[in-house]
N, CA and C atoms as a LAMMPS dump frame, in Angstrom:
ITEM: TIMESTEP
0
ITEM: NUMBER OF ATOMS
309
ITEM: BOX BOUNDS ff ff ff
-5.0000000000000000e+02 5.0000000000000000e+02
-5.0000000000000000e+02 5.0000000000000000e+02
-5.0000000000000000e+02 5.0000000000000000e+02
ITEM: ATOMS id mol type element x y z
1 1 1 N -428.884 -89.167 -67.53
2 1 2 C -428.694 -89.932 -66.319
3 1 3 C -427.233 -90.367 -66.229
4 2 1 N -426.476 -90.114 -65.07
5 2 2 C -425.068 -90.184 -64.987
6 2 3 C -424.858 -91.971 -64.517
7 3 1 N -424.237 -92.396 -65.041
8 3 2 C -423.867 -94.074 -64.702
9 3 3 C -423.325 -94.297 -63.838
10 4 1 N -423.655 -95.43 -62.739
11 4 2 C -423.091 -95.211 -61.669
12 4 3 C -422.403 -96.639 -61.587
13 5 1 N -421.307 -96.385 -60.688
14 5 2 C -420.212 -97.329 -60.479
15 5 3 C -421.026 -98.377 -60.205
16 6 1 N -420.282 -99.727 -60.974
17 6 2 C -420.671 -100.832 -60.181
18 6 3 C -420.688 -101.604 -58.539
19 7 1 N -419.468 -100.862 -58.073
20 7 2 C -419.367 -100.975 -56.978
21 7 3 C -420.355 -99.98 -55.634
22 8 1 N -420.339 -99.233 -56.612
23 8 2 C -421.799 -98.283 -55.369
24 8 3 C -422.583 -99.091 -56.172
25 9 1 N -423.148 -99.398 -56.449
26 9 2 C -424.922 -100.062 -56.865
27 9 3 C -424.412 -101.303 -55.557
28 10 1 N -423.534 -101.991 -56.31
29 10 2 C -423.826 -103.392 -54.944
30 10 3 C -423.778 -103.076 -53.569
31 11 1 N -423.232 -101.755 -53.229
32 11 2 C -422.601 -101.6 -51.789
33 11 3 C -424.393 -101.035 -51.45
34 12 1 N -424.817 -100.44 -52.28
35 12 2 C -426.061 -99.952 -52.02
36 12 3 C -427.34 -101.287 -51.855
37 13 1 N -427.105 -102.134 -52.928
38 13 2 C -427.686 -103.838 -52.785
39 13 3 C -427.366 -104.08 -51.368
40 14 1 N -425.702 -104.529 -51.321
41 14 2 C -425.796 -105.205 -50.159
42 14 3 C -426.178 -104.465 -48.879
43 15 1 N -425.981 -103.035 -48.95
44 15 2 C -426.746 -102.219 -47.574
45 15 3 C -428.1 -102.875 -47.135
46 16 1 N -429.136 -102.879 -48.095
47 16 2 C -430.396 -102.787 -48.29
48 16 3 C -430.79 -104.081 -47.759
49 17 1 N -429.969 -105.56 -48.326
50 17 2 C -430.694 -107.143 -48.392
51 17 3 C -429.074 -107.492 -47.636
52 18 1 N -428.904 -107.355 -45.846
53 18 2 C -427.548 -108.23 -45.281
54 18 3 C -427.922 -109.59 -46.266
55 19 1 N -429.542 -110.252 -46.133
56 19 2 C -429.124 -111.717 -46.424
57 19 3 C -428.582 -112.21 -48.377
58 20 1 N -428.908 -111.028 -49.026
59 20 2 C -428.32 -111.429 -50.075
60 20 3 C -426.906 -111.184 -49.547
61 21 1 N -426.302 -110.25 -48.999
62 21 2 C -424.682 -110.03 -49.178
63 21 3 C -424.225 -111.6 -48.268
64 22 1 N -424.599 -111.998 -47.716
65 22 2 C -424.197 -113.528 -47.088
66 22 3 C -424.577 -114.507 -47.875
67 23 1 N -425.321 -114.841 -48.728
68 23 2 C -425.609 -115.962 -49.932
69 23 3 C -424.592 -115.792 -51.235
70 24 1 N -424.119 -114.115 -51.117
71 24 2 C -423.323 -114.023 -52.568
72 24 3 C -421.867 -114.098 -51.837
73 25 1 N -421.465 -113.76 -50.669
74 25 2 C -420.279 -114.757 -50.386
75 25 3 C -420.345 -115.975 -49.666
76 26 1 N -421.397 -116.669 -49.497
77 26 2 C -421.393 -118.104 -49.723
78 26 3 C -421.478 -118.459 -50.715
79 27 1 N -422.032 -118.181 -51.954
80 27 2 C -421.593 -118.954 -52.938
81 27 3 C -420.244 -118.965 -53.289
82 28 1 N -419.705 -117.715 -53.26
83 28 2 C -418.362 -117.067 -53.811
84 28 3 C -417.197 -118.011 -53.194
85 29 1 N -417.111 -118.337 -51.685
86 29 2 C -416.551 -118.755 -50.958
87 29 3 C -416.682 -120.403 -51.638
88 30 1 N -418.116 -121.027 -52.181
89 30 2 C -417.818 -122.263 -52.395
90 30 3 C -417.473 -122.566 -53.748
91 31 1 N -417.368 -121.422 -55.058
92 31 2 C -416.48 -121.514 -55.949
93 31 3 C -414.668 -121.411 -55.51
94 32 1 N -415.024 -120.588 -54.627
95 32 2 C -412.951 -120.538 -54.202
96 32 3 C -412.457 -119.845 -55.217
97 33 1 N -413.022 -118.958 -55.644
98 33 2 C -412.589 -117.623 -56.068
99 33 3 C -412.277 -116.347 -55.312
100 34 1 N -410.606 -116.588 -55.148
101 34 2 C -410.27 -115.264 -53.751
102 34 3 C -410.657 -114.066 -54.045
103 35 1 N -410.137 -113.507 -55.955
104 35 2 C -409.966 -112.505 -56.504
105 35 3 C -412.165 -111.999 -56.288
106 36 1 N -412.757 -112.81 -56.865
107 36 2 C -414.226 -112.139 -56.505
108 36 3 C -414.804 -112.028 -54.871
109 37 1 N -413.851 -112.739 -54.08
110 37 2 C -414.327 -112.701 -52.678
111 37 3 C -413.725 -111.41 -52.178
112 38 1 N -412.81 -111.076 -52.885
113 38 2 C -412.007 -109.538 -52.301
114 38 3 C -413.08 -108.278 -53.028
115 39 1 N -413.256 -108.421 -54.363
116 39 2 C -414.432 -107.613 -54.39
117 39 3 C -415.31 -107.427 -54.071
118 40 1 N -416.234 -108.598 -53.579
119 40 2 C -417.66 -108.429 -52.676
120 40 3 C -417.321 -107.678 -51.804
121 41 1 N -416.463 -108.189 -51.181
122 41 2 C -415.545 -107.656 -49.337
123 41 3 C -415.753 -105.969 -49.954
124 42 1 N -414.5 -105.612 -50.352
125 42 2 C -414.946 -104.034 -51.206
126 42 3 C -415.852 -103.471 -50.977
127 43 1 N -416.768 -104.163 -51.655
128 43 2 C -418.154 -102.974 -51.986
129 43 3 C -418.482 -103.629 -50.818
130 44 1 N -418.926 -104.393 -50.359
131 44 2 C -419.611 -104.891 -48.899
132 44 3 C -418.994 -103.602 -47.925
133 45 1 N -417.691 -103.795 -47.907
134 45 2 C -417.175 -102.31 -47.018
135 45 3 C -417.416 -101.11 -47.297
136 46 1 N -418.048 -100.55 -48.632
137 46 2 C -418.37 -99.459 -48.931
138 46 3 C -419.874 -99.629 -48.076
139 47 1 N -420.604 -100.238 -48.536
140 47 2 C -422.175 -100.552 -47.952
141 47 3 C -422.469 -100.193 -46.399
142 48 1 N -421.166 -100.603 -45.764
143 48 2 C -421.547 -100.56 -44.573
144 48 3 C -420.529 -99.532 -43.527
145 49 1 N -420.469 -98.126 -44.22
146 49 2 C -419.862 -97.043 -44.249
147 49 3 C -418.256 -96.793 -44.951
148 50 1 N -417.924 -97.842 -45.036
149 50 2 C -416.551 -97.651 -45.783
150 50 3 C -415.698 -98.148 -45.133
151 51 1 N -414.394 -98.181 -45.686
152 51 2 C -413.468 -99.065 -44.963
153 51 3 C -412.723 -98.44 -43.9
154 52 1 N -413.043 -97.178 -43.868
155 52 2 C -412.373 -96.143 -42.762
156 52 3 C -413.186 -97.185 -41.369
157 53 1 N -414.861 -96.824 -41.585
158 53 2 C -415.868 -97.454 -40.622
159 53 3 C -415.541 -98.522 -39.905
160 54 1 N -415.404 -98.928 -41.287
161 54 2 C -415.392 -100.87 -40.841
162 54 3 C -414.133 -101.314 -40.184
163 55 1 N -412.703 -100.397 -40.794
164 55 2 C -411.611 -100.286 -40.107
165 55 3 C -412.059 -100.559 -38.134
166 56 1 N -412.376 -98.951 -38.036
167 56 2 C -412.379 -98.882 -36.521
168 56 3 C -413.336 -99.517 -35.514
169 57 1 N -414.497 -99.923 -36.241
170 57 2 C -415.469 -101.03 -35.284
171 57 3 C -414.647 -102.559 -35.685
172 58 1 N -413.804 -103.074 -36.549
173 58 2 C -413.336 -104.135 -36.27
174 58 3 C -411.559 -104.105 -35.424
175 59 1 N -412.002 -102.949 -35.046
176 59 2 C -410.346 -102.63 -33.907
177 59 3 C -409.171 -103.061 -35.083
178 60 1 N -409.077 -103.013 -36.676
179 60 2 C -408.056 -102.765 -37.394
180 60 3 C -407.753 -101.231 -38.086
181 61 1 N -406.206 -101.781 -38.547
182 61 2 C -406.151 -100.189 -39.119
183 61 3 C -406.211 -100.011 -40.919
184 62 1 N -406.933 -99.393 -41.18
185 62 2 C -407.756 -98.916 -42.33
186 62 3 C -406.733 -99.316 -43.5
187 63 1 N -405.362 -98.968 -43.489
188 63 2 C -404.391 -99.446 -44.494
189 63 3 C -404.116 -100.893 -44.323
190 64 1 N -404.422 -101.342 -43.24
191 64 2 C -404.536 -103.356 -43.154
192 64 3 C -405.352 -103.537 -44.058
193 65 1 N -406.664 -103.114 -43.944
194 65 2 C -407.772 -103.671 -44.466
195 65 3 C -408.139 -102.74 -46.03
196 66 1 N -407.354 -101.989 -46.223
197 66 2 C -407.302 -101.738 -48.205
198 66 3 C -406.161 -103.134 -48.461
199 67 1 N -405.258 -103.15 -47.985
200 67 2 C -404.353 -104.215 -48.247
201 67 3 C -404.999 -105.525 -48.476
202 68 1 N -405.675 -105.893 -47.748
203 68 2 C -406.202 -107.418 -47.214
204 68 3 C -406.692 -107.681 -48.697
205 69 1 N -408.137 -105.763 -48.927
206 69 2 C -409.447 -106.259 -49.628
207 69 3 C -408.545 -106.142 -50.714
208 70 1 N -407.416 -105.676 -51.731
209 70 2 C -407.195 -105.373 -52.486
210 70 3 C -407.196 -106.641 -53.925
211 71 1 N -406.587 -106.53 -55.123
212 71 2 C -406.443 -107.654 -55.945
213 71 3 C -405.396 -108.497 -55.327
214 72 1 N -404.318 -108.259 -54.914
215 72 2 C -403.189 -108.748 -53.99
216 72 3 C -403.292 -109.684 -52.85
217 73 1 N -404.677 -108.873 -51.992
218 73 2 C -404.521 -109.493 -50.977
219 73 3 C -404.898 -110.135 -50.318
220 74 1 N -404.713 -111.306 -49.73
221 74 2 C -405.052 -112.51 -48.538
222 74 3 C -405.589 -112.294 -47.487
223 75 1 N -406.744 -112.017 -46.719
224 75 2 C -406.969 -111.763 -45.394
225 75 3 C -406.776 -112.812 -44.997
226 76 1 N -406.607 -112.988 -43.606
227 76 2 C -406.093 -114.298 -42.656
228 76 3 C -407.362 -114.475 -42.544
229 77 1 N -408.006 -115.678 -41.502
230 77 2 C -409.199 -116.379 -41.049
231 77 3 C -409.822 -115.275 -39.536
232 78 1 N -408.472 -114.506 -38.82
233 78 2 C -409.363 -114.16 -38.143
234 78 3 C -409.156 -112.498 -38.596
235 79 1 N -408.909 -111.794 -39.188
236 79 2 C -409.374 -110.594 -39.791
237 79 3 C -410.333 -110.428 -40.619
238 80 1 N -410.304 -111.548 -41.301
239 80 2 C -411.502 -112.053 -42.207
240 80 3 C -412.945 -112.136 -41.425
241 81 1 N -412.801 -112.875 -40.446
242 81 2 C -413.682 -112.537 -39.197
243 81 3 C -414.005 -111.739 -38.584
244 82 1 N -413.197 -110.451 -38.286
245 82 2 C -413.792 -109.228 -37.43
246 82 3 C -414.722 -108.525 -38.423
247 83 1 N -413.921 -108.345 -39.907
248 83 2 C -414.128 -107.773 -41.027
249 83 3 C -416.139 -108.11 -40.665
250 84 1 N -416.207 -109.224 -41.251
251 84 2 C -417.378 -110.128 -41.512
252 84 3 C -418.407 -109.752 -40.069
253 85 1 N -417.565 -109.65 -39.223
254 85 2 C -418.792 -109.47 -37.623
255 85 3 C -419.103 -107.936 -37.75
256 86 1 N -418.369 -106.956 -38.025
257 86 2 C -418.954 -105.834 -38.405
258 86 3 C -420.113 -105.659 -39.531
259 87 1 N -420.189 -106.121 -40.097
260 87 2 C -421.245 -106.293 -41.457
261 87 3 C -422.607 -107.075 -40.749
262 88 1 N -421.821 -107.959 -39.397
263 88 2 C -423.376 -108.364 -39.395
264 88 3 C -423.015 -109.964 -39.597
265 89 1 N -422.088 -110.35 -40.663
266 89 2 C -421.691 -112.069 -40.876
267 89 3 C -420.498 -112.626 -39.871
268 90 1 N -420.35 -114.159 -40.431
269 90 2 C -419.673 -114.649 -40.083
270 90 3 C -419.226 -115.747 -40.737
271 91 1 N -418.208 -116.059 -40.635
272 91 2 C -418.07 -117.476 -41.526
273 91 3 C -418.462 -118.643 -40.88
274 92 1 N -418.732 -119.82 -41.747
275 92 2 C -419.17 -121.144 -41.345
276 92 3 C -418.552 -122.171 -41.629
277 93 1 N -418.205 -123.215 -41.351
278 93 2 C -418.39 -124.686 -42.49
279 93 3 C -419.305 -125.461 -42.436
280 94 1 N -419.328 -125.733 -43.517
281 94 2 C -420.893 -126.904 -43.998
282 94 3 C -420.414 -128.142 -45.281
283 95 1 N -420.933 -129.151 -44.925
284 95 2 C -420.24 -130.371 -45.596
285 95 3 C -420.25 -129.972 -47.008
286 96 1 N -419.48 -129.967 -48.042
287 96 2 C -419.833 -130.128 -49.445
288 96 3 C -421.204 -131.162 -49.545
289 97 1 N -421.379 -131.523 -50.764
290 97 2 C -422.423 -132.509 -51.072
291 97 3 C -421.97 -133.636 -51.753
292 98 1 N -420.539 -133.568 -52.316
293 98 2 C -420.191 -134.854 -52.776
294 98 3 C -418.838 -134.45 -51.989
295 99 1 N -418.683 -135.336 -51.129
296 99 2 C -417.265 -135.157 -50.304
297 99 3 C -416.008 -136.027 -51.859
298 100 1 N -414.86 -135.446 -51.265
299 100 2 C -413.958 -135.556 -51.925
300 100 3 C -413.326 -137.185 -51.769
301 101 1 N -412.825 -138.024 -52.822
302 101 2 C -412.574 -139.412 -52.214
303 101 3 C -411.138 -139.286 -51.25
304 102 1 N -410.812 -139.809 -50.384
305 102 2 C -409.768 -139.904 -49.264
306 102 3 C -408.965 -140.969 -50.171
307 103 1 N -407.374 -140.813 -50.24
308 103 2 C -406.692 -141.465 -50.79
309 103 3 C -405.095 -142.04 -49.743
């Protein structure tokens, strides 16, 4: 049996369950870990034909968005957004549970 990438198994996960791929970057998002939020993004873009796909239904161009998802890179709030409306998500805010003290 040939071993298969970690990143095709999840892209194949997140194909299968949208609502797990939105609970595992909500959690991800509320650790504030960029470097694992760029990998979900990744395989999330493999899942949902690839980043060529996801490129042209979010009206960006395909070398933006290897850039963005890469170890390097930062997507802004609203590329991050088209990205996310092609898949099906979107981002939110929701109160923490112990708000931070105001100083």
């Amino acid at each position: 049996m040939k071993d298969r990438h970690i990143d095709e198994t999840m892209a194949e996960v997140y194909r299968n369950d949208p609502g797990l791929a939105a609970s595992v970057l909500d959690d991800i998002l509320s650790d504030g870990d960029q470097a694992e939020l760029l990998i979900a993004l990744r395989q999330m873009a493999k899942a949902f034909g690839g980043v060529q796909k996801v490129a042209k239904d979010a009206d960006l161009n395909a070398t933006q968005i290897y850039r963005m998802l890469s170890a390097e890179g930062n997507p802004g709030v609203d590329n991050l957004s088209k990205i996310l409306r092609v898949m099906g998500l979107r981002l939110s805010v929701q109160p923490i549970d112990t708000p931070a003290p105001v100083h």
